[in-house]
Jmol script that loads the backbone (N, CA, C; Angstrom):
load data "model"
ATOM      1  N   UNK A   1      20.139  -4.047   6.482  1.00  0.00           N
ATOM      2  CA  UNK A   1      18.918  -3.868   5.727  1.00  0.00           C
ATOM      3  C   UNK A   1      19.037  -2.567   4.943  1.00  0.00           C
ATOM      4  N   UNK A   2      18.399  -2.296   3.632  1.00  0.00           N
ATOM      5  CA  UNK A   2      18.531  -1.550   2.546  1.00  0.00           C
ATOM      6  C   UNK A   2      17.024  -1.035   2.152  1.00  0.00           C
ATOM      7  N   UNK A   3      17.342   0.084   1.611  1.00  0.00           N
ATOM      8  CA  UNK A   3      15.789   0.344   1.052  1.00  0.00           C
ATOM      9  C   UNK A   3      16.186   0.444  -0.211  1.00  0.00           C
ATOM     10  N   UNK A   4      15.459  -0.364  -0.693  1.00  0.00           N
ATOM     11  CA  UNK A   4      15.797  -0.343  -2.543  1.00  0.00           C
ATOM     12  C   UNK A   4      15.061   0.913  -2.789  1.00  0.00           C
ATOM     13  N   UNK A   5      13.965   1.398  -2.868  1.00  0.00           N
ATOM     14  CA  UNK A   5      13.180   2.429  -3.206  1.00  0.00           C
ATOM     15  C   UNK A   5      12.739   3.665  -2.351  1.00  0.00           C
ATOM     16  N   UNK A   6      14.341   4.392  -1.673  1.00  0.00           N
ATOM     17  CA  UNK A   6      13.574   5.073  -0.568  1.00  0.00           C
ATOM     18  C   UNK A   6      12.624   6.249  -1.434  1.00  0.00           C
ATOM     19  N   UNK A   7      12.477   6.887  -2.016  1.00  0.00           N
ATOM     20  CA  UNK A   7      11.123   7.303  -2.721  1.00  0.00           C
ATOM     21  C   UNK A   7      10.226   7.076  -2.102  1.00  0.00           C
ATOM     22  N   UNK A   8       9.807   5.868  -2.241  1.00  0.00           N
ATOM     23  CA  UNK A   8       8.680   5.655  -1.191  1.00  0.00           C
ATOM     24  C   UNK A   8       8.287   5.683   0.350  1.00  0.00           C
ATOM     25  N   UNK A   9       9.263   6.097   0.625  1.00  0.00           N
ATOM     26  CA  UNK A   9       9.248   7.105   2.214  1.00  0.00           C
ATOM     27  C   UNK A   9       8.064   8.549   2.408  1.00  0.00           C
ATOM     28  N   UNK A  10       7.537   8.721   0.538  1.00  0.00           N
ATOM     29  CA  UNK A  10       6.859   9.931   0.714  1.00  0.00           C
ATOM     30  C   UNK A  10       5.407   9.701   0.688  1.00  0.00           C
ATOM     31  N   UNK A  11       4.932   8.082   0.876  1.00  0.00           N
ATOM     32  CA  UNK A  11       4.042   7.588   1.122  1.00  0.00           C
ATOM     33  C   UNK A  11       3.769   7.441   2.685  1.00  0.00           C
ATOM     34  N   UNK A  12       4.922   8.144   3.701  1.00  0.00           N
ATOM     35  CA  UNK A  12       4.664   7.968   5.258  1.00  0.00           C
ATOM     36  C   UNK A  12       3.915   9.302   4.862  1.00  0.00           C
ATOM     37  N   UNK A  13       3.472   9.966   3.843  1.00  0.00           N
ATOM     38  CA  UNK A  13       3.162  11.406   4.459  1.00  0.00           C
ATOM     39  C   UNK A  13       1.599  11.214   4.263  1.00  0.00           C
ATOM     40  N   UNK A  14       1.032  10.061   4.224  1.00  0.00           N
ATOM     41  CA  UNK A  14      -0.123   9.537   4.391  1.00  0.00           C
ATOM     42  C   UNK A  14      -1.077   9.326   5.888  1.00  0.00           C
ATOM     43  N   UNK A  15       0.290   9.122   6.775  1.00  0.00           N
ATOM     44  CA  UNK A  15      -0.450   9.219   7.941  1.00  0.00           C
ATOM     45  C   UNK A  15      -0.593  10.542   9.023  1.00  0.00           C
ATOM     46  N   UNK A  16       0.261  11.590   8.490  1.00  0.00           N
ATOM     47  CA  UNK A  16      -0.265  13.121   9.226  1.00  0.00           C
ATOM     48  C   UNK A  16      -1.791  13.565   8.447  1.00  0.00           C
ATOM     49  N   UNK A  17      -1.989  12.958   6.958  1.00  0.00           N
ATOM     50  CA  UNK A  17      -2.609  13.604   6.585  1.00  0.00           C
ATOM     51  C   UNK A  17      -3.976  12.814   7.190  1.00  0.00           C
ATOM     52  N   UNK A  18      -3.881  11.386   7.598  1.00  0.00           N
ATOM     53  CA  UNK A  18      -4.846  10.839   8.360  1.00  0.00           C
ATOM     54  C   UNK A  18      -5.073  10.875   9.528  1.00  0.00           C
ATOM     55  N   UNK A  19      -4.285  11.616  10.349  1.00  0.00           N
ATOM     56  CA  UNK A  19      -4.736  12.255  11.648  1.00  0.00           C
ATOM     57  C   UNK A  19      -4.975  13.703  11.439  1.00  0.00           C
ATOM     58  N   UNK A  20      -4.905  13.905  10.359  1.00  0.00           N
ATOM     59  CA  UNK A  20      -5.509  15.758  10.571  1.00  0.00           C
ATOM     60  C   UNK A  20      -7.120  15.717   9.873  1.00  0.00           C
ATOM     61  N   UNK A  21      -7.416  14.250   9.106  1.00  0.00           N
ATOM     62  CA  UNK A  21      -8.624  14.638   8.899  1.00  0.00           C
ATOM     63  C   UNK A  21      -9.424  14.127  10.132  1.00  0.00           C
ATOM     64  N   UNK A  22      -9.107  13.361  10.703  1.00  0.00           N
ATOM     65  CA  UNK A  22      -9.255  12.864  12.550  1.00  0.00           C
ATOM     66  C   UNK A  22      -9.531  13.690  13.150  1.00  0.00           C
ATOM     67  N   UNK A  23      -8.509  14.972  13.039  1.00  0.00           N
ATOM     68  CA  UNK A  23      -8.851  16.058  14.036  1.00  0.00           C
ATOM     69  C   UNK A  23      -9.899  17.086  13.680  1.00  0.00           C
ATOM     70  N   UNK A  24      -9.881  17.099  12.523  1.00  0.00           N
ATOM     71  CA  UNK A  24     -10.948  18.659  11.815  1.00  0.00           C
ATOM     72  C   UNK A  24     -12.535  17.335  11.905  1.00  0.00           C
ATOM     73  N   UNK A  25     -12.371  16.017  11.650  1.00  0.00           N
ATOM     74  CA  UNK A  25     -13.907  15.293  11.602  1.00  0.00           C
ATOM     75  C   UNK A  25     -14.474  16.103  13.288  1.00  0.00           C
ATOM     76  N   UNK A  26     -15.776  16.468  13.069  1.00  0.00           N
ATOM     77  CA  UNK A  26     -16.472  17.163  13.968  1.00  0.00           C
ATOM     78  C   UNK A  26     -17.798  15.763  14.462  1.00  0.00           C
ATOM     79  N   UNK A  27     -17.830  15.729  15.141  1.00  0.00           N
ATOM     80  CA  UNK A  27     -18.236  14.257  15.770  1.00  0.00           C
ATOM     81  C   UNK A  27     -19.555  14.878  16.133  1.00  0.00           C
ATOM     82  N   UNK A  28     -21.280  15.328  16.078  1.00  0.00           N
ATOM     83  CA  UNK A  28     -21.621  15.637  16.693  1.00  0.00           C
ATOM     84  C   UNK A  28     -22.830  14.346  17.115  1.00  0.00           C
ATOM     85  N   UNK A  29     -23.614  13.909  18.121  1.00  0.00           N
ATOM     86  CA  UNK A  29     -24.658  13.014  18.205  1.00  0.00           C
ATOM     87  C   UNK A  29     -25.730  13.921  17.801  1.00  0.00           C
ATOM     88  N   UNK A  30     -26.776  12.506  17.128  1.00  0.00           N
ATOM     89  CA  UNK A  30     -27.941  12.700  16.761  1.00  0.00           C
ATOM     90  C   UNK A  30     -29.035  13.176  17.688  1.00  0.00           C
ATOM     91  N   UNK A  31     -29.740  14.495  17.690  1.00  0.00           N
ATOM     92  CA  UNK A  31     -31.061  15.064  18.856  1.00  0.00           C
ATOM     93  C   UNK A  31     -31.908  15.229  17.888  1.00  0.00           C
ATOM     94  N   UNK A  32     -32.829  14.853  18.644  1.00  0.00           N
ATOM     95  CA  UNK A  32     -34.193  15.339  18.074  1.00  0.00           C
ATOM     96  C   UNK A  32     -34.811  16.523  18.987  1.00  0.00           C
ATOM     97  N   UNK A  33     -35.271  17.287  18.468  1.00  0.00           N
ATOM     98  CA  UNK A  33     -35.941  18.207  18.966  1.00  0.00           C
ATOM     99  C   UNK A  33     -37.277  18.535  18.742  1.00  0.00           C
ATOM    100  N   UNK A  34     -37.880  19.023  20.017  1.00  0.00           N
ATOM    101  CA  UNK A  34     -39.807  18.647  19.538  1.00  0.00           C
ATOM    102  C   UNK A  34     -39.955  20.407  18.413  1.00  0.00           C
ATOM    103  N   UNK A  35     -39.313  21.193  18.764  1.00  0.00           N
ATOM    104  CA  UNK A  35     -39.439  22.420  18.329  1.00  0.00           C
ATOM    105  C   UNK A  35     -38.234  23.308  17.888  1.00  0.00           C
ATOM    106  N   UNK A  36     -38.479  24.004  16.847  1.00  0.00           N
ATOM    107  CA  UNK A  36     -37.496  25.123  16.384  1.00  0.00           C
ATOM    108  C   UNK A  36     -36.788  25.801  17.394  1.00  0.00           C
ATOM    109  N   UNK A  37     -37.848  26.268  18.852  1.00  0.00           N
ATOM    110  CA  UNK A  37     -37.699  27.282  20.161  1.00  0.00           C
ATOM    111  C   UNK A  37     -36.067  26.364  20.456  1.00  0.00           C
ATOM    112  N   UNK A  38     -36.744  24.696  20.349  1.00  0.00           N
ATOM    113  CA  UNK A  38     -35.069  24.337  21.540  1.00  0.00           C
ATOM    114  C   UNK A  38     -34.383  23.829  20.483  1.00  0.00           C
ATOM    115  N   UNK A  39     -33.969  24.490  19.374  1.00  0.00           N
ATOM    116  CA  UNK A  39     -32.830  24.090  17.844  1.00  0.00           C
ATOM    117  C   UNK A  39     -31.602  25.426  18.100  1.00  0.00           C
ATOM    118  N   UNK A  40     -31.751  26.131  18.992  1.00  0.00           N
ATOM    119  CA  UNK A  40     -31.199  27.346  18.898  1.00  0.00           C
ATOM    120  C   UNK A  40     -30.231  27.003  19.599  1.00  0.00           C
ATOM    121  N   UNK A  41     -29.568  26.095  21.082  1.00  0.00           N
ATOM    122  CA  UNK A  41     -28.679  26.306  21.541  1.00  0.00           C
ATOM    123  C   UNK A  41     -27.810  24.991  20.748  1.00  0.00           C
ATOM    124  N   UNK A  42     -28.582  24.182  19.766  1.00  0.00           N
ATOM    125  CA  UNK A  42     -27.390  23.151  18.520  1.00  0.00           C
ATOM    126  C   UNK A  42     -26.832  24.428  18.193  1.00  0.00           C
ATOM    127  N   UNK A  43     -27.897  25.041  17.399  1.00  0.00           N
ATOM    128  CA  UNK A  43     -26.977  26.122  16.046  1.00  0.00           C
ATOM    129  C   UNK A  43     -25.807  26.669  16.699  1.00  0.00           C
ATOM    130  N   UNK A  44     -26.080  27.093  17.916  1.00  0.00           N
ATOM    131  CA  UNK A  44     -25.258  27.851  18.661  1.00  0.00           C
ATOM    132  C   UNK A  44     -23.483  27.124  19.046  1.00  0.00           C
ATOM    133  N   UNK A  45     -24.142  26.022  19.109  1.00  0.00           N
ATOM    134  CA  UNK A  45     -22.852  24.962  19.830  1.00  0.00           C
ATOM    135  C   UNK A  45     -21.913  24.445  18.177  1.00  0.00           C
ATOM    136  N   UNK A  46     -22.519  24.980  16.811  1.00  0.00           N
ATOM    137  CA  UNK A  46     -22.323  24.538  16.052  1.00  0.00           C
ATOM    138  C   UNK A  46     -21.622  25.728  15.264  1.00  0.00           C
ATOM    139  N   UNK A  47     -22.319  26.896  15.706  1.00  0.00           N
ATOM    140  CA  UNK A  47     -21.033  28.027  15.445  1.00  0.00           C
ATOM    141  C   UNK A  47     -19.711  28.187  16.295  1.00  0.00           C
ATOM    142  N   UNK A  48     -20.197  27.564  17.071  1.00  0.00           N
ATOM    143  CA  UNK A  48     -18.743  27.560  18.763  1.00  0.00           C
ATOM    144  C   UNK A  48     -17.514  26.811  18.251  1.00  0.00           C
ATOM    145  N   UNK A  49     -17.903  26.079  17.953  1.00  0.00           N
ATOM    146  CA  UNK A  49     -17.005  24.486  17.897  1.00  0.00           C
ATOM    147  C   UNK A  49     -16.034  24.755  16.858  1.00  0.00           C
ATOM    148  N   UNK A  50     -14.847  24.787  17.435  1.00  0.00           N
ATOM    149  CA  UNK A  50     -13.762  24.867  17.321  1.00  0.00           C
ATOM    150  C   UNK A  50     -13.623  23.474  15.948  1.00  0.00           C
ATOM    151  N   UNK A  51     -12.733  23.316  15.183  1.00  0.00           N
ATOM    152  CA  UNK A  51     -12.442  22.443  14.650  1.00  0.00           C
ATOM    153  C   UNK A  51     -11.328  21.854  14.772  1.00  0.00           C
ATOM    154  N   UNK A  52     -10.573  22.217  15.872  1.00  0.00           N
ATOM    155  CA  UNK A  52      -9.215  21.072  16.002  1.00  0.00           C
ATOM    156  C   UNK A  52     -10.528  20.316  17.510  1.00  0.00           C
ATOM    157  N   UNK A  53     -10.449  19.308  17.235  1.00  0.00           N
ATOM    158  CA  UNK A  53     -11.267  18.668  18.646  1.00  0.00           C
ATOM    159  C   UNK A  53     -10.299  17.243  18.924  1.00  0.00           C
ATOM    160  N   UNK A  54     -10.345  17.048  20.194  1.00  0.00           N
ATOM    161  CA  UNK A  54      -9.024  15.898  20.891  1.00  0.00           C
ATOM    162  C   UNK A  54      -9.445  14.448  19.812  1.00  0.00           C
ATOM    163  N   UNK A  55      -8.421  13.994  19.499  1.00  0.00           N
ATOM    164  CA  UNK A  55      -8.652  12.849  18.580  1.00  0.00           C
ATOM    165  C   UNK A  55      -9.282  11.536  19.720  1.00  0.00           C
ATOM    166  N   UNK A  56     -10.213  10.990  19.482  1.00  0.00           N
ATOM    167  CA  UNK A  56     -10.918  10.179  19.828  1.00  0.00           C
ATOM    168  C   UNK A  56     -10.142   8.644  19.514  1.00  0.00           C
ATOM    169  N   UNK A  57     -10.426   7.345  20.263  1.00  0.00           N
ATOM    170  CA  UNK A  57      -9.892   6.303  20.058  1.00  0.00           C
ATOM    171  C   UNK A  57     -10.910   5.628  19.167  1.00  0.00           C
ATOM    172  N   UNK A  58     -10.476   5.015  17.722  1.00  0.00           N
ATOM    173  CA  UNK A  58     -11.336   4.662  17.130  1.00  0.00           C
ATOM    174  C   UNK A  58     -10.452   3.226  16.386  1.00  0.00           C
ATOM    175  N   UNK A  59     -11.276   2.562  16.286  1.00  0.00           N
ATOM    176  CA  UNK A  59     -10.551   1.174  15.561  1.00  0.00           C
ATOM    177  C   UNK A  59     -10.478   0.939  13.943  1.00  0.00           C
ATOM    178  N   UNK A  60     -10.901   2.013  13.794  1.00  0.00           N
ATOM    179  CA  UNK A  60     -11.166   2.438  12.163  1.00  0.00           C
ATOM    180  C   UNK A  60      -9.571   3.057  11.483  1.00  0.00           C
ATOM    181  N   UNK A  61      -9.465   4.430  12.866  1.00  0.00           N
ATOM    182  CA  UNK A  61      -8.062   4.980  12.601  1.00  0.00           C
ATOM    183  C   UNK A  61      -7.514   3.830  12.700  1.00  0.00           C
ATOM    184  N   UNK A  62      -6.973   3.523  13.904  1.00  0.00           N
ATOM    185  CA  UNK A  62      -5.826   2.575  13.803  1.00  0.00           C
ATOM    186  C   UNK A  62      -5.660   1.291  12.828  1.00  0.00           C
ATOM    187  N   UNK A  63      -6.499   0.698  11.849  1.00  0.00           N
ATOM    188  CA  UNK A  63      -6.713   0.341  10.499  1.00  0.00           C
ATOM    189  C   UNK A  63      -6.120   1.267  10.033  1.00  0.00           C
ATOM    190  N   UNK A  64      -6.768   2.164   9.747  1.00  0.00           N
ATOM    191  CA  UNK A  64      -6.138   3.050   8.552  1.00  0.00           C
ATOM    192  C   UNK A  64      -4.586   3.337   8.591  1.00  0.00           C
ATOM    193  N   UNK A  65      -4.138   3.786   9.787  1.00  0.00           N
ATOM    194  CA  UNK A  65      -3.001   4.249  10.289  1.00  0.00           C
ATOM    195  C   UNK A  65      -1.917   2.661   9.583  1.00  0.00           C
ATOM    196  N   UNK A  66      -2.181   1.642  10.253  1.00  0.00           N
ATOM    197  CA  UNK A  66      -1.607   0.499  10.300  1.00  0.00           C
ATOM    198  C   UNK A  66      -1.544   0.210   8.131  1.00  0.00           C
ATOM    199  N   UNK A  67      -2.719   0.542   7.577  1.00  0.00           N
ATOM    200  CA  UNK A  67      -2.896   0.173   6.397  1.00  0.00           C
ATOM    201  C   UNK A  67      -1.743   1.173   5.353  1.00  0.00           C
ATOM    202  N   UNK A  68      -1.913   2.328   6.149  1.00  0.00           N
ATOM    203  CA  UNK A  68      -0.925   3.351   5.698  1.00  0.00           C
ATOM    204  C   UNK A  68       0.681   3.277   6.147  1.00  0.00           C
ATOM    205  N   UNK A  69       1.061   2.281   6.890  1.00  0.00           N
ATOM    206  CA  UNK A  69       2.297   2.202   6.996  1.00  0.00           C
ATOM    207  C   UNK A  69       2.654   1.248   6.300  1.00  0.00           C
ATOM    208  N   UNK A  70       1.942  -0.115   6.650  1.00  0.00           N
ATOM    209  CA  UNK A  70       2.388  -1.206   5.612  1.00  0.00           C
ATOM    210  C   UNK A  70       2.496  -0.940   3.993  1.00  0.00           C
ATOM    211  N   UNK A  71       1.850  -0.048   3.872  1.00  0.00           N
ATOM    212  CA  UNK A  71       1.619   0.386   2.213  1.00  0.00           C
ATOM    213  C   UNK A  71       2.963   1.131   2.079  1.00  0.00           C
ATOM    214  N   UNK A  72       3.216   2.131   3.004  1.00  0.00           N
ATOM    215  CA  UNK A  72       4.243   2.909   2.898  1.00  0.00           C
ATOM    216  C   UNK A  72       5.778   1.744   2.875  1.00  0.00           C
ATOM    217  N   UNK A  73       5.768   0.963   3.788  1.00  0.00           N
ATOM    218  CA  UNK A  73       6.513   0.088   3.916  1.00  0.00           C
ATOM    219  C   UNK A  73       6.963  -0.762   2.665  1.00  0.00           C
ATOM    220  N   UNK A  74       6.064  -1.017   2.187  1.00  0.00           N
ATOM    221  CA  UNK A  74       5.969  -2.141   0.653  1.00  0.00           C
ATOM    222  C   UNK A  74       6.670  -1.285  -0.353  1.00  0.00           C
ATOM    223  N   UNK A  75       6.295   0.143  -0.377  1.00  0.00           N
ATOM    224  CA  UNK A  75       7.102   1.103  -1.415  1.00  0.00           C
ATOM    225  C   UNK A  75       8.021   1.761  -0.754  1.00  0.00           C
ATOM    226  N   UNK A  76       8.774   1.112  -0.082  1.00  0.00           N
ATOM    227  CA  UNK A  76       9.709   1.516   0.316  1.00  0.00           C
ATOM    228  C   UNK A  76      10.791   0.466  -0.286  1.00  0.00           C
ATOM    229  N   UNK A  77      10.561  -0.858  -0.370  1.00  0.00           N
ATOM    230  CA  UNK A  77      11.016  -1.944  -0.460  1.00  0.00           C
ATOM    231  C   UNK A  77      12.416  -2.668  -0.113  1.00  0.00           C
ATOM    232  N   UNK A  78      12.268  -3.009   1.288  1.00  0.00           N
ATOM    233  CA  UNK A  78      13.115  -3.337   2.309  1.00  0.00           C
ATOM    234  C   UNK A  78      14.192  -4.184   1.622  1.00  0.00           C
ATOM    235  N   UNK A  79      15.246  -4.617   1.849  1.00  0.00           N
ATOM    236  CA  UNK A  79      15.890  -5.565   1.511  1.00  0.00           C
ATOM    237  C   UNK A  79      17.006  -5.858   2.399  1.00  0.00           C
ATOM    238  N   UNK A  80      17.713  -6.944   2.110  1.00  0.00           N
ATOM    239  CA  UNK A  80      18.776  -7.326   2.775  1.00  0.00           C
ATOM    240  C   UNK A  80      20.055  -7.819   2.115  1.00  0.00           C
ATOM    241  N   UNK A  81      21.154  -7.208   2.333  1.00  0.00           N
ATOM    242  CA  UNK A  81      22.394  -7.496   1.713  1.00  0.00           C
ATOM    243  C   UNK A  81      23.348  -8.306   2.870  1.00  0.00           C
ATOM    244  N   UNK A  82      23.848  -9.017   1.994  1.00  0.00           N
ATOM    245  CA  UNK A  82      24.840 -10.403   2.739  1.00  0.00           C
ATOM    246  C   UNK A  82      25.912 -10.869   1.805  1.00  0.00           C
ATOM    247  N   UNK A  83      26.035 -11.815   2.454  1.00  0.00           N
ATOM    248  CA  UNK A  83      27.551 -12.053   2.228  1.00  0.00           C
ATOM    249  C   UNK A  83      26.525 -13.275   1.083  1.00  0.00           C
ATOM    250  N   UNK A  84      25.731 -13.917   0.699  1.00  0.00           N
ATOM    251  CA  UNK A  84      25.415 -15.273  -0.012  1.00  0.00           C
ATOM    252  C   UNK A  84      25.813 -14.710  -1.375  1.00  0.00           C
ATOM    253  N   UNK A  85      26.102 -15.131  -1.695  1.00  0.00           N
ATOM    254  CA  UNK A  85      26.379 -15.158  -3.508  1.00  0.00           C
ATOM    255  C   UNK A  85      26.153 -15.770  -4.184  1.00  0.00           C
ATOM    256  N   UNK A  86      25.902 -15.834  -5.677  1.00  0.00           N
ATOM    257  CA  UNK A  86      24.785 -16.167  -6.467  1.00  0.00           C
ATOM    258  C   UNK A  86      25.786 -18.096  -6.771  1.00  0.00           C
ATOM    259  N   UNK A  87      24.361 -18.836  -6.534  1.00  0.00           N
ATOM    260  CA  UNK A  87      24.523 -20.471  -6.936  1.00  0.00           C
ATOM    261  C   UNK A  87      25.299 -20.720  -7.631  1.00  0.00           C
ATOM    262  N   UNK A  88      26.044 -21.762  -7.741  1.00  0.00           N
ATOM    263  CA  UNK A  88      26.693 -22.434  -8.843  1.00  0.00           C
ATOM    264  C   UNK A  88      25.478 -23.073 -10.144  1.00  0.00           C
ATOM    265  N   UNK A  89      24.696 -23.503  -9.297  1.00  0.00           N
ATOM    266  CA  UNK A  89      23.339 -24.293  -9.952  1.00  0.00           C
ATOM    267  C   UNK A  89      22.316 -23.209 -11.121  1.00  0.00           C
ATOM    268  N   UNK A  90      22.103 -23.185 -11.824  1.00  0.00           N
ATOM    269  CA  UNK A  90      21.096 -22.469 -12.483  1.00  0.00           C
ATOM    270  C   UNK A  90      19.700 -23.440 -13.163  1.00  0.00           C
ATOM    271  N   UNK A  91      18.863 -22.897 -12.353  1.00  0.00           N
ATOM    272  CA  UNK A  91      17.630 -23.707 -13.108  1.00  0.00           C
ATOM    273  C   UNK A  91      16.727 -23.234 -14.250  1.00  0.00           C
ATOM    274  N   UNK A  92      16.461 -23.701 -15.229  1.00  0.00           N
ATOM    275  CA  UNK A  92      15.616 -23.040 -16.078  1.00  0.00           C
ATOM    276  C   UNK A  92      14.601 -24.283 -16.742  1.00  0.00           C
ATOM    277  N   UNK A  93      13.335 -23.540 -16.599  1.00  0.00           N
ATOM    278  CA  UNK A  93      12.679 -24.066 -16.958  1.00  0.00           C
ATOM    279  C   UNK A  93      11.845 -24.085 -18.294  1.00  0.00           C
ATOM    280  N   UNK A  94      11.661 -24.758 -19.308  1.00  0.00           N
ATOM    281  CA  UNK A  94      11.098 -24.143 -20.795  1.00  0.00           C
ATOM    282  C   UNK A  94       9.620 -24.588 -20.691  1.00  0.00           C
ATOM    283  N   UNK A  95       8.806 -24.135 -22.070  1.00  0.00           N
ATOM    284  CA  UNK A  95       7.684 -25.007 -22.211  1.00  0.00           C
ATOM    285  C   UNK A  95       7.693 -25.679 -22.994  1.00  0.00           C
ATOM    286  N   UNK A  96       7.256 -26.799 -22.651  1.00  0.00           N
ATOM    287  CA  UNK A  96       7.130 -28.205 -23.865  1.00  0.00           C
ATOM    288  C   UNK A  96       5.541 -28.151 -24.681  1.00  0.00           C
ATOM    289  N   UNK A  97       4.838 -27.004 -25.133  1.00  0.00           N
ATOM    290  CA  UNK A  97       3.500 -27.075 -25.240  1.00  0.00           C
ATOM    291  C   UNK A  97       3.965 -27.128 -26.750  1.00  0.00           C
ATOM    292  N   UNK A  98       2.873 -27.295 -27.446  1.00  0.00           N
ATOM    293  CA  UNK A  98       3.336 -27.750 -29.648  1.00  0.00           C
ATOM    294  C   UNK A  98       3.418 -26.260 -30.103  1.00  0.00           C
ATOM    295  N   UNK A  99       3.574 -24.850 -29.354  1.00  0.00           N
ATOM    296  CA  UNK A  99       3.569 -23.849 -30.445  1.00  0.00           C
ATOM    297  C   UNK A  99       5.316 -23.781 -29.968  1.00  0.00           C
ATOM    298  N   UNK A 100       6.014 -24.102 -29.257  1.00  0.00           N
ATOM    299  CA  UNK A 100       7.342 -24.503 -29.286  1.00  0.00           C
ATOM    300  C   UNK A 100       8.059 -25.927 -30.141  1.00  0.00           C
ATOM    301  N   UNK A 101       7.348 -26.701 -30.968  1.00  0.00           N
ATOM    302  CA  UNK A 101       7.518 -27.309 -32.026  1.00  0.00           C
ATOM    303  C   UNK A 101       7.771 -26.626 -33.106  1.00  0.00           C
ATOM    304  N   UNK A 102       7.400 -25.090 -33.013  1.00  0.00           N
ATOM    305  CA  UNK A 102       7.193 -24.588 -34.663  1.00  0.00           C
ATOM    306  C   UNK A 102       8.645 -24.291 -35.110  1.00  0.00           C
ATOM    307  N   UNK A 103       8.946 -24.696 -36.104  1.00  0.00           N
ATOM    308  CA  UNK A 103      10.422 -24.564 -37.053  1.00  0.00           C
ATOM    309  C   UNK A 103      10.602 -23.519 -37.636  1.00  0.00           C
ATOM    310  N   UNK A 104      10.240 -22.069 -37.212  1.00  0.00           N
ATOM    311  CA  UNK A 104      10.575 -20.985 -37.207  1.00  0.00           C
ATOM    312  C   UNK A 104      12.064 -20.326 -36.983  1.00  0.00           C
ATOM    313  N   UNK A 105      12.845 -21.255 -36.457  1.00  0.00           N
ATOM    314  CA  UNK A 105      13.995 -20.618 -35.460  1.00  0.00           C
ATOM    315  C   UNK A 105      14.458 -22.270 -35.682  1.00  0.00           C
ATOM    316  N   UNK A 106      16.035 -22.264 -36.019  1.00  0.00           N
ATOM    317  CA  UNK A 106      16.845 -23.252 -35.740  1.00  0.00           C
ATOM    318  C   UNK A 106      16.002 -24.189 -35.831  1.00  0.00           C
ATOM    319  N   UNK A 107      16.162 -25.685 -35.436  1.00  0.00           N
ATOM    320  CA  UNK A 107      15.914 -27.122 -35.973  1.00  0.00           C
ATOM    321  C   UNK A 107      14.133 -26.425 -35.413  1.00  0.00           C
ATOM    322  N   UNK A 108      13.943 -26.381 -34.269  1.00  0.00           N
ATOM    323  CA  UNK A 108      12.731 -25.761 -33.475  1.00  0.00           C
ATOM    324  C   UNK A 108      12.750 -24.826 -32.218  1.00  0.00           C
ATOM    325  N   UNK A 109      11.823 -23.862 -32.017  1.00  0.00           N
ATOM    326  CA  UNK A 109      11.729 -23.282 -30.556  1.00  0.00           C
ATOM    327  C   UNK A 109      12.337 -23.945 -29.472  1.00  0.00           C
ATOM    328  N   UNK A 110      11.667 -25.310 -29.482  1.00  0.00           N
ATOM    329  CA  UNK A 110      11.799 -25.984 -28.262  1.00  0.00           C
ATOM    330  C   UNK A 110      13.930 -26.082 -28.251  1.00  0.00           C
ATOM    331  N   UNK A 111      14.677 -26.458 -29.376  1.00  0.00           N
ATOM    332  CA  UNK A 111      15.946 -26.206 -29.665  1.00  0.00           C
ATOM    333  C   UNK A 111      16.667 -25.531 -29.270  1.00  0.00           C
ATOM    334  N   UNK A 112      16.107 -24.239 -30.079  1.00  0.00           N
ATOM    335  CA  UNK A 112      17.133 -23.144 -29.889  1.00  0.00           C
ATOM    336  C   UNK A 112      16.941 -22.912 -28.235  1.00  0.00           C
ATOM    337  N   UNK A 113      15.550 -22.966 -27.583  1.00  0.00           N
ATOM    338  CA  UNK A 113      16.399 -22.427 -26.152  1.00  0.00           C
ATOM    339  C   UNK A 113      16.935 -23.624 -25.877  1.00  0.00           C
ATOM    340  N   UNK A 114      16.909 -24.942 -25.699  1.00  0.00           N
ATOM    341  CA  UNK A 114      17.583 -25.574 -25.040  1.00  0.00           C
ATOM    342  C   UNK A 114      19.076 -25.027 -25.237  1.00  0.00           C
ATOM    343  N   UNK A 115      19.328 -24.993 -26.235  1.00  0.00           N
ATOM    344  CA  UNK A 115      20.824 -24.249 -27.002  1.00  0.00           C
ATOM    345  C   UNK A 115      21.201 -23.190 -26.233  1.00  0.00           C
ATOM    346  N   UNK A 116      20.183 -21.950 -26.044  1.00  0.00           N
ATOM    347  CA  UNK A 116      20.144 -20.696 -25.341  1.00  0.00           C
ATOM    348  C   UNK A 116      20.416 -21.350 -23.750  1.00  0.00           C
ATOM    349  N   UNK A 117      19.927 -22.018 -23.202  1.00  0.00           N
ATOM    350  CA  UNK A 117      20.151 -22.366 -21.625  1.00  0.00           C
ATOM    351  C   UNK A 117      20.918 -22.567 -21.153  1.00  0.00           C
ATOM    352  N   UNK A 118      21.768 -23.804 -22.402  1.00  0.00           N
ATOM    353  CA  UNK A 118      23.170 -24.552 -22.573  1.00  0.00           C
ATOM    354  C   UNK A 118      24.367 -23.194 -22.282  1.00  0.00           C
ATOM    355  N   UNK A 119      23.645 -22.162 -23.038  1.00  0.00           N
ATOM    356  CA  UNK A 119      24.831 -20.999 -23.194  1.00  0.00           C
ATOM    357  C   UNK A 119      25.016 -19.920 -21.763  1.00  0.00           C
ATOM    358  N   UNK A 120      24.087 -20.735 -20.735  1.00  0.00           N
ATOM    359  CA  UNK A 120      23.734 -19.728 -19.477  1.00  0.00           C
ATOM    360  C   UNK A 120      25.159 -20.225 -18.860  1.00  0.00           C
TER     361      UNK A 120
END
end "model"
wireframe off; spacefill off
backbone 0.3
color backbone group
């Protein structure tokens, strides 16, 4: 297996940058409070708080994570080299629609490629 485009290996650098916004997201739950008096030990817990906090299991990341590799993967563009070598057979297909009637080119369009195909 081959990477036609390793270049696109610099699309893995998509997923540190999606676990570091994982780690700095600050998660806090919703309180209500009847009074300003008990708002003081939030503020408090809200100057404390560290911003690296343990990454949480979420099904959102692992989407993202998964969305960011396959993407990375696709521009990477895998391939495979072997021993098969190219057909004896060549198929080509033309169009038979009437703006390939027009006598622009040799007897007609539709002509000259047949002519052109002949020459494959």
């Amino acid at each position: 297996m081959t990477w036609l485009a390793p270049l696109g290996a610099a699309a893995l650098l998509a997923v540190p940058a999606i676990l570091l916004l994982y780690f700095l997201k600050v998660k806090r739950p919703e309180t209500r409070v009847a009074s300003l008096l008990f708002w003081r030990p939030f503020v408090a817990d809200r100057q404390a708080n560290a911003p690296w906090q343990r990454l949480r299991s979420s099904w959102l990341l692992v989407l993202q994570l998964l969305a960011a590799l396959a993407i990375a993967l696709a521009l990477l563009r895998p391939g495979v080299t072997g021993a098969a070598g190219i057909a004896d057979t060549t198929i080509v297909i033309l169009d038979g629609s009437a703006s390939m009637q027009a006598t622009d080119v040799g007897p007609t369009r539709f002509g000259a490629a047949v002519d052109q195909a002949r020459g494959l």
